[in-house]
ZADO-288386 format. One record per atom (N, C-alpha, C): residue in one letter; x, z, y. Coordinates in steps of 0.001 Angstrom, whole numbers, plus 500000, padded with zeros to 6 digits. Each point is the difference from the previous one (the first is absolute). Last residue first. Layout:
AXZY...
//
This chain:
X566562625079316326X498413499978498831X499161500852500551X503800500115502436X499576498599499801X498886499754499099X503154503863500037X498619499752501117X499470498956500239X503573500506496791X498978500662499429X498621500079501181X504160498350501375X499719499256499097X498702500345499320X502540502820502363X499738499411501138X499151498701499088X502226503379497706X498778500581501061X499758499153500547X503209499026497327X499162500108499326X498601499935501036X504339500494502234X500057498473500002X498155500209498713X502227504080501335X499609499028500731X499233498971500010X502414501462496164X498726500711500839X499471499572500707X504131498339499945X499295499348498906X498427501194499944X503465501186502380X499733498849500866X498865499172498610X502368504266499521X498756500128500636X499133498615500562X504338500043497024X498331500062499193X499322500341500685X503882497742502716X499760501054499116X498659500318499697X503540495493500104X498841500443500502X499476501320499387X503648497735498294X500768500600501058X498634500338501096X499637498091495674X500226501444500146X500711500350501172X495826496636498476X501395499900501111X500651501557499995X496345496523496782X500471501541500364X501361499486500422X495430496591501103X501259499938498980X500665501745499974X495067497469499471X500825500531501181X501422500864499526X495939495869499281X501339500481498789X500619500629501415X494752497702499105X500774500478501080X501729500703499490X495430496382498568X500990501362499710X500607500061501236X497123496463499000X499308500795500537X500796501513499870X501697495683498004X498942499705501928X499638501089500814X501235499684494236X501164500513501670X499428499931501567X496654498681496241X500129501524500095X501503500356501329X498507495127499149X499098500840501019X499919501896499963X503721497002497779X499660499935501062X498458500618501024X500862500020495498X500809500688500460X500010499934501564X497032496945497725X499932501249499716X500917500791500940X500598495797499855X499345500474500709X499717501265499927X502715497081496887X500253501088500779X499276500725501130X499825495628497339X499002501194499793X500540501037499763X501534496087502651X499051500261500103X499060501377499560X504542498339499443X499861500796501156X498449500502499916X501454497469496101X500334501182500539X499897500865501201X499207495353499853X498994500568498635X500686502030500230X501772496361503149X499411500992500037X498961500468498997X505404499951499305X498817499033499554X498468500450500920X504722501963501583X499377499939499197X498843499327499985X503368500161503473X500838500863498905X499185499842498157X498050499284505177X501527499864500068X500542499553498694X496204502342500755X499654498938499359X501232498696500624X498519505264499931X501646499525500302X499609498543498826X496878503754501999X500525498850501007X501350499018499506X497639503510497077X498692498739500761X500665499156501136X502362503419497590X500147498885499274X499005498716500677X502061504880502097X498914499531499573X500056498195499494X503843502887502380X499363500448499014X498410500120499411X502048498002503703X501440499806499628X499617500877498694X496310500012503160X500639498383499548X501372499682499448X498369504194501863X499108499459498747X500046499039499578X502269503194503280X500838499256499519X498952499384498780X498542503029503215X500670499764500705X500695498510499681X495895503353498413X499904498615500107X501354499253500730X501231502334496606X498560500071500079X499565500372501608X504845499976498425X499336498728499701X498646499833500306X500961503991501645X501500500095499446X499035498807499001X499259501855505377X499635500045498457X501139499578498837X500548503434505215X499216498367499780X499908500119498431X501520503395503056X500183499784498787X499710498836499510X500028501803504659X501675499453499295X500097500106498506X495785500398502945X500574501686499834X501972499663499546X496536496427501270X500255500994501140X501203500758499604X498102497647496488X500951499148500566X500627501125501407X496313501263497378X501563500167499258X500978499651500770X495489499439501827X500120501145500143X502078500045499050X497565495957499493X500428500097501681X500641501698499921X497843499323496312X501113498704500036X500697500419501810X495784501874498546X501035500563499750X501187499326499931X496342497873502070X500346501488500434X501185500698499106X498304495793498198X500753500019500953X500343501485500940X497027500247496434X501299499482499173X500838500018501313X495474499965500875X500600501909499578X501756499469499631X497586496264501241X499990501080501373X500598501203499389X498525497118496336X501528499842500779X499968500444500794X497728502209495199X499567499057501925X501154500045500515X500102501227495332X499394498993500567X499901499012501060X503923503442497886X499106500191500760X499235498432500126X503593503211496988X499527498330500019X499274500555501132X504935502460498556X498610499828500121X499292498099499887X504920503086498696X499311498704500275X498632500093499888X505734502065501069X498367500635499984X499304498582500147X505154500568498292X499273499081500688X498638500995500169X503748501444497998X500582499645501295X499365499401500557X499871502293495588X499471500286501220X499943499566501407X501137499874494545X501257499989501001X499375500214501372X497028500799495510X501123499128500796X501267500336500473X497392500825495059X500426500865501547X500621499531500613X495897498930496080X501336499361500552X500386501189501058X496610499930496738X501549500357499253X500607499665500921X495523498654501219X500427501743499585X501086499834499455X499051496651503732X499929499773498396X500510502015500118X498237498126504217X501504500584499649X499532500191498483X497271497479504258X499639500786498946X501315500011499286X498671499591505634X500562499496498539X500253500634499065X496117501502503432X501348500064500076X500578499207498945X495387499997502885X500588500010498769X501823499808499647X497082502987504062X500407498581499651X499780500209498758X498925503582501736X499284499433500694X500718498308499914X501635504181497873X498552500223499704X499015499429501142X505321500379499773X499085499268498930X498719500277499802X503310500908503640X498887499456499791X499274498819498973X503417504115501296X499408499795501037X498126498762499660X503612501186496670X499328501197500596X498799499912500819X503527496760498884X498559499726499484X499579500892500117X503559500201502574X499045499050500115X498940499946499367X503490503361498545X499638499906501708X498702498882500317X502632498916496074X498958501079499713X498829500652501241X503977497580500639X499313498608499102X498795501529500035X503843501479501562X499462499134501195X498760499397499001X502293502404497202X499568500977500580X499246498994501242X502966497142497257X498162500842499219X499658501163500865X504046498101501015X499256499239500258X498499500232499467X503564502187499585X499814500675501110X498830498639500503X501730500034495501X499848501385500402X499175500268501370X502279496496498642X499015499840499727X499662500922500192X503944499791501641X499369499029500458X498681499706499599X503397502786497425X498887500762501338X499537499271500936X501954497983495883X499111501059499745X499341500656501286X503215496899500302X498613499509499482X499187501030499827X505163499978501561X498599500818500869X498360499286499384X504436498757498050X499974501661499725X498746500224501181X500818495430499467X499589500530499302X499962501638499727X502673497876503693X498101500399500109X499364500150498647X504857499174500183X499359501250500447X498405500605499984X502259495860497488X499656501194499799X500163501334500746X499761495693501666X498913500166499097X500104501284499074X503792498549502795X498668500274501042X498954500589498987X503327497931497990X500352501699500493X499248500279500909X499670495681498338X499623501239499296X500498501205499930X499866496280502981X499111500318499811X499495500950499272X504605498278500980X499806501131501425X498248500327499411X502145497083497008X500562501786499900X499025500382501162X497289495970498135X501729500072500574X500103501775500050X496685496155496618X500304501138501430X501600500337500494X497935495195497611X500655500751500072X499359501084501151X498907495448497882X498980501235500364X500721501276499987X501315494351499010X500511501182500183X499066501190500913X499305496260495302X500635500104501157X500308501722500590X500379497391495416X499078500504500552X499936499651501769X501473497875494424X500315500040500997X499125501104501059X501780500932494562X498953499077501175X500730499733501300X502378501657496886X499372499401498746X498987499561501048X505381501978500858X498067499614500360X499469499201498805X505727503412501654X498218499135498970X498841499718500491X504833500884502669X499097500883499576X498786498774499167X504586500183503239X499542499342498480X498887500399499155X501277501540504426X500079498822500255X500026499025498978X499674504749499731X498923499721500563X499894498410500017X502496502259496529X500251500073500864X498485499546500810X500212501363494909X500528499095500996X499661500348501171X498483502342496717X501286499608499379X500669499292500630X495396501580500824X501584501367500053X501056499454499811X495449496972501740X501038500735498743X501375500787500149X496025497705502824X500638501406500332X500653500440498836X496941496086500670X499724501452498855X500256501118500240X498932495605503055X500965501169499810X499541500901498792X497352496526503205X500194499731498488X501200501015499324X498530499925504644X500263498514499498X500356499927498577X497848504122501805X501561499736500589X500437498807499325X495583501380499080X500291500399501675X501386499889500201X498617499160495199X499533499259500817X500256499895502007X501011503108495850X501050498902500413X499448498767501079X497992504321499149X501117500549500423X500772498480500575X495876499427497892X499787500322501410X501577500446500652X499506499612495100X500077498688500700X499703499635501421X500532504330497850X501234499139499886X499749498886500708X496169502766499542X501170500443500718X500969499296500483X496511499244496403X499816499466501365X501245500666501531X500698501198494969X500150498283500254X499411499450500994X499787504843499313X501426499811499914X500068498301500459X495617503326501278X500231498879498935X501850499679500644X496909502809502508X500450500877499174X500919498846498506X499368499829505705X499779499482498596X500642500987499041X499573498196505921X499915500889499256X499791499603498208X502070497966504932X499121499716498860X500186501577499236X500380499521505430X500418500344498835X499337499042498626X501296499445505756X499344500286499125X500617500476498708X500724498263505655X500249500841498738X498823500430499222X501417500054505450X499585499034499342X501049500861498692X499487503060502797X500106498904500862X498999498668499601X500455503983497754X501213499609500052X500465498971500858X495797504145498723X500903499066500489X501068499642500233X495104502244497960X501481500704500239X500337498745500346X495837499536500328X500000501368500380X501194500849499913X499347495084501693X499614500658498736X500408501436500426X500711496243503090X498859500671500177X499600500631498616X504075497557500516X500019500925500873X498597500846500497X501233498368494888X500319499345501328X500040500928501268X499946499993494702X500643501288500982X500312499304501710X497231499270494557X500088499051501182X500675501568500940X499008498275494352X500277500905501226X500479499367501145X497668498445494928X500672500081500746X499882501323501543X499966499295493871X499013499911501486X501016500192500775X498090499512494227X501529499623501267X499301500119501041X497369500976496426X501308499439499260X501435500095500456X496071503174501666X499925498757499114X501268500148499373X499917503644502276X498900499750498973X499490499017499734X503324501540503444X500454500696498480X498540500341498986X499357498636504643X501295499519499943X500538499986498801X497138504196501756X499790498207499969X501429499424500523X499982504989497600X500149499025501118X499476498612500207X497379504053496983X501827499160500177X499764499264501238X496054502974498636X501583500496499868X501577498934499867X495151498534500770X500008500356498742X501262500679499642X500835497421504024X498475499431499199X500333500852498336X502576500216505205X500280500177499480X498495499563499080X503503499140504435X498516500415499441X500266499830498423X503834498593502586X499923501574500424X498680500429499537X500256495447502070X500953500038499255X499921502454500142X497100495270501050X499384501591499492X501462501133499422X500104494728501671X499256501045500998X499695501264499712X501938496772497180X500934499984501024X499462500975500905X499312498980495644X499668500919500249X500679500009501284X497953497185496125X500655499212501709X499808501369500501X499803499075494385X499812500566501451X500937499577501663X498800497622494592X501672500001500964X498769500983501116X499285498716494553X499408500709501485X501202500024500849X498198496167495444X501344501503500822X499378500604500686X497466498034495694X499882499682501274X500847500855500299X497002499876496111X501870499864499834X500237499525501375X495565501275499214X500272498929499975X501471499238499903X497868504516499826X499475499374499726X500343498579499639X502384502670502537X500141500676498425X498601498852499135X500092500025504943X500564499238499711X500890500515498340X496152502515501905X499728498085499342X501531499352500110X500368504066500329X499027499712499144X499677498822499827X502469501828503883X500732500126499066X499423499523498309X497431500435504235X501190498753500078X500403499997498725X497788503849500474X498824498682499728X500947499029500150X502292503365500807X499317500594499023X498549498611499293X502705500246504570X500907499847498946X499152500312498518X498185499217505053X499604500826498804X500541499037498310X502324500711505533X498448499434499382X500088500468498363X502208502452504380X500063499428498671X498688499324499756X501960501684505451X499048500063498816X500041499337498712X502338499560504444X500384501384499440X499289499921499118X499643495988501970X500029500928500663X499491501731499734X499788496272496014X500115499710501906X500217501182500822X501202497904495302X499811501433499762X500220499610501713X498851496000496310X501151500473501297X499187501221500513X500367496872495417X499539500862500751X500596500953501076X500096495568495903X500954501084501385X498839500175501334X500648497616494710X498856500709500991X501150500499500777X501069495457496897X500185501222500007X498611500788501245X499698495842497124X501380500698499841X500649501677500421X496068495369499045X500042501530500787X501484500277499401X497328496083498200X501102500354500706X500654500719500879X495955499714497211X500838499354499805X501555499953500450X495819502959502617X500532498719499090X501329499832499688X496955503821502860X500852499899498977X499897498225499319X497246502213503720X500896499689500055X500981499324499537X496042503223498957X499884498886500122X500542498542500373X501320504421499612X499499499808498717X499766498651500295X500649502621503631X501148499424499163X499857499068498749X497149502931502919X500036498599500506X501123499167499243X498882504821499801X499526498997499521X499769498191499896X502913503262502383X500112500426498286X499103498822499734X501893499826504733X498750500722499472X500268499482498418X503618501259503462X500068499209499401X498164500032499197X500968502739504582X500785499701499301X499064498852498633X498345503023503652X500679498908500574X501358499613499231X496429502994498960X501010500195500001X501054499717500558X495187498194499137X500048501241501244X501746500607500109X500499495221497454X498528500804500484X500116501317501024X501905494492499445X500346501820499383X498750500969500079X501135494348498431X499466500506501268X500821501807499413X502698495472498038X498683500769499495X499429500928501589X502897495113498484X500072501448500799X498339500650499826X504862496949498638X498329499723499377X499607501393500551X504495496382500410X499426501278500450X498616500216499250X504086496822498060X498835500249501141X499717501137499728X505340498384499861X498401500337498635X498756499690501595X505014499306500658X499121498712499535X498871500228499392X503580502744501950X499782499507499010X499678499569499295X498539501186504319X502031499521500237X500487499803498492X495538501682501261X500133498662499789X501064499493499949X499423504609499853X499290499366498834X500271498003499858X501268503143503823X501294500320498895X499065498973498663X498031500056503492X500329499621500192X501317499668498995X495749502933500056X499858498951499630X501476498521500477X500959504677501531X499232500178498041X499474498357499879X500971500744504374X500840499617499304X500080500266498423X496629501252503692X499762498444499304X501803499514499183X497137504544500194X500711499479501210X500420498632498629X495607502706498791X501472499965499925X500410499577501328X494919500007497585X500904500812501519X501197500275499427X497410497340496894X499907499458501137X500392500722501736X502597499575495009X498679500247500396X499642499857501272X502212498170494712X500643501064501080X498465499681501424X501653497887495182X499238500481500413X500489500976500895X502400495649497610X500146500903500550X498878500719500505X501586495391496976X499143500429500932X500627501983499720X502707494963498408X498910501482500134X499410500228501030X502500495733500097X498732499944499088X499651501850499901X504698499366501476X498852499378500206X499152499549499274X502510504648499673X500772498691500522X498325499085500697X501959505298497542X499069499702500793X500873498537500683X502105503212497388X499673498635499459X498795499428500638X502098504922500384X498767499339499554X499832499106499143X503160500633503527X500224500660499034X498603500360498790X499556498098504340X500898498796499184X500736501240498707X497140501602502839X499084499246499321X501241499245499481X501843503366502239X499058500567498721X499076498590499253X502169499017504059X501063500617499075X499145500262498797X497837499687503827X500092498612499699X501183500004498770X498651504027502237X498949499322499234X500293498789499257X502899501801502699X499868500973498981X499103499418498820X501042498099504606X500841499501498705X499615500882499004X497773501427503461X499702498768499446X500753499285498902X500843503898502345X499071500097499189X499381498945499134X505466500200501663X498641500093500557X498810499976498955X504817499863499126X500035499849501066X498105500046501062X502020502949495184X500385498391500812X499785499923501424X501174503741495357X499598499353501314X499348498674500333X499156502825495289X500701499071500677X499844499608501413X498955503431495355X499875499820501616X500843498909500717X498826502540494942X500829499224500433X499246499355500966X497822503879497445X501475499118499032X500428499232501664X496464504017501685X500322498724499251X500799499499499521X497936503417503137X500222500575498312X500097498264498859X500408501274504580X498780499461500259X499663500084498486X503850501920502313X498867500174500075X498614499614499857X504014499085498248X500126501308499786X498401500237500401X501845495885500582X499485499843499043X499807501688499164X501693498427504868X498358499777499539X499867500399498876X504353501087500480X498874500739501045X498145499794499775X503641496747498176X500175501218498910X499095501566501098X501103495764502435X499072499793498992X499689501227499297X502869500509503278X498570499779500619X499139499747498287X504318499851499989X499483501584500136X498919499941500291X501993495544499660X499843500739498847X499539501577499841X501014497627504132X499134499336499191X499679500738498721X503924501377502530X498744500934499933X498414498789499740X505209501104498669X499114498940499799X498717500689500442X505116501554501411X498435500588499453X499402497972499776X504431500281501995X500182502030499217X498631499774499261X503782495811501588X498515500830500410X499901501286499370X503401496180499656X499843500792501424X499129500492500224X500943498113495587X500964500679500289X500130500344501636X496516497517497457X500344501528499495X500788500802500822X497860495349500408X500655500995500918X500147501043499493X495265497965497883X501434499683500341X501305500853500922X494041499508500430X501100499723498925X501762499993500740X496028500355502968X499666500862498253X501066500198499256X500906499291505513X499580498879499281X499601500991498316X502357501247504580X498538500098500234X499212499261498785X504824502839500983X499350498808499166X498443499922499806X503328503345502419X499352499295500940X499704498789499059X502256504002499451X500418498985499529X499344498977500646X499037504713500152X500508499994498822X500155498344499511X498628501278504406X501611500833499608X500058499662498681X496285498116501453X500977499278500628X501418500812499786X495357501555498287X500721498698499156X501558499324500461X497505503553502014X500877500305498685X500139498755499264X497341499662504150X501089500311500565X501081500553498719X495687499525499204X500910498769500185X501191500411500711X497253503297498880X500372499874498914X500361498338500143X499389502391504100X501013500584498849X500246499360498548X496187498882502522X501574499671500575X500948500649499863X495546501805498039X500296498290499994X501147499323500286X499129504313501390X500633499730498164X499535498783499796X498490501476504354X501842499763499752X500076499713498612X495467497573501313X500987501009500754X501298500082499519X494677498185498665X501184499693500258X501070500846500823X495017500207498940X500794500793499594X501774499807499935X495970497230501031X499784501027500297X501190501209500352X499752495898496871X500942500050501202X499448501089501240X497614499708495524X501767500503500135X500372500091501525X494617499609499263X501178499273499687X501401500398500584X495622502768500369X499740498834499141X501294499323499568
//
């Protein structure tokens, strides 16, 4: 499921190369004692692979988000549609710029429900961001429509699905703008760290200048004289992150790879006695999560207990539901909103999200089917 799995020597090698070739842990600047910008390799990496114009580090998933909306023009008085199973910093990045949240339920997909949007929409909608949950795309194809419909942005919150793909392209590289999350529980990792993604030149720039206090970075001047036309702040990544980040990007591919063979293993075992989460036809995850529903809680708890035994335990569903379900975070939001989130809430209640551990071998996930499947 997640990078740090996979942490080892070419990880520390490839910090351990920052320190011979100069030891400048900082993006910018220092020409003259360093050998590599590897901020910048990292980017021009994502933007190879994710088949996108222009990739921007930063410092976390969240700033990613919260970046993209201020590149936007997302301020106060808009409104924002986004949904009711996210992690609660999507709505956080929302309020840190003064818009409101406006939250739609999901459906069997456990993603953004299409229809519910429509109804949503006022006046002052601004933008949709749809958050691609645990490895799975929501349905870019109906997002993408009404907000064509309604001259409306799309910022994707692809922090969790990073590597899935909707209709042959990468999610991430089918709204407007989207963000990336490479924390230490994503599926590639930098510790902490994110990306903005964008195919648009003028949301680029102003995300470029925004995460480094306003910096154009003009060629013509020096760093310490350098042009601004805004002010921003600072959402910086650092070297040691993106030479980290681009090792594990070279293992995305077989991190999914090996995560769909464990993912497959399972539903083998027992899709023909749960209801398994429903995977939009154009979409191809990332695999790292398996998500059933089960009714009855005696059956629910048996297997809960049974994961926990085995050293797999769950992965938000039911472990972490209050840090990604909107029904509890009346912290944070109007409860007109919390309220008619129920929905979602009584479908998450009853999921189960068992997470892929590749250092667990696909007999253990067998196993693990068989033992689940006797329960019915």
């Amino acid at each position: 499921m997640p990078g740090f799995e996979l942490i080892g020597n070419e990880e520390k090698k490839a910090v351990e190369k920052v320190f011979n070739e100069g030891g400048v842990l900082f993006a910018h600047g220092f020409e003259s004692i360093r050998k590599k910008f590897h901020v910048r390799e990292f980017e021009k990496m994502c933007s190879k692979k994710f088949k996108c114009k222009h990739s921007l580090s930063v410092s976390s998933g969240t700033a990613a988000i919260k970046i993209a909306l201020k590149a936007l023009n997302v301020g106060p008085g808009d409104e924002v549609i986004t949904q009711a199973f996210n992690f609660i910093a999507t709505i956080e990045a929302i309020l840190d710029v003064k818009a409101k949240p406006i939250i739609a339920n999901v459906d069997d997909t456990l993603n953004m429900d299409v229809n519910e949007v429509h109804k949503l929409i006022s006046n002052k909608t601004k933008v949709i961001l749809p958050v691609h949950m645990l490895g799975v795309s929501a349905d870019m194809n109906g997002i993408n429509k009404i907000a064509k419909t309604y001259n409306l942005k799309v910022l994707e919150d692809n922090c969790e699905s990073l590597g899935a793909k909707f209709g042959g392209k990468y999610l991430g590289n089918i709204g407007h703008v989207s963000a990336l999350s490479f924390d230490f529980g994503k599926i590639i990792t930098t510790g902490e760290g994110g990306m903005v993604l964008t195919n648009d030149i003028k949301i680029d720039k102003y995300a470029r200048e925004y995460h480094d206090h306003g910096h154009e970075n003009n060629k013509l001047f020096p760093r310490g004289e350098d042009t601004r036309t805004i002010y921003g702040f600072n959402y910086r990544m650092t070297e040691l992150q993106a030479a980290i980040g681009k090792v594990q990007l070279r293992k995305l591919d077989s991190i999914i790879l090996n995560n769909k063979k464990r993912y497959l293993a399972l539903n083998k075992e027992i899709r023909k006695y749960y209801k398994i989460r429903e995977i939009p036809i154009q979409c191809e995850p990332i695999y790292d999560s398996f998500i059933f529903f089960e009714e009855d809680k005696k059956i629910r708890d048996k297997i809960i207990d049974k994961l926990l035994k085995v050293g797999i335990g769950t992965k938000n569903l039911p472990d972490a539901i209050k840090w990604h379900c909107s029904n509890y975070w009346d912290h944070a939001l109007p409860k007109k909103e919390v309220k008619k989130t129920k929905k979602t809430y009584d479908l998450l209640i009853k999921a189960i999200s068992i997470p892929i551990w590749l250092k667990k071998p696909i007999e253990e996930y067998i196993e693990l089917g068989r033992f689940i499947k006797s329960l019915k």
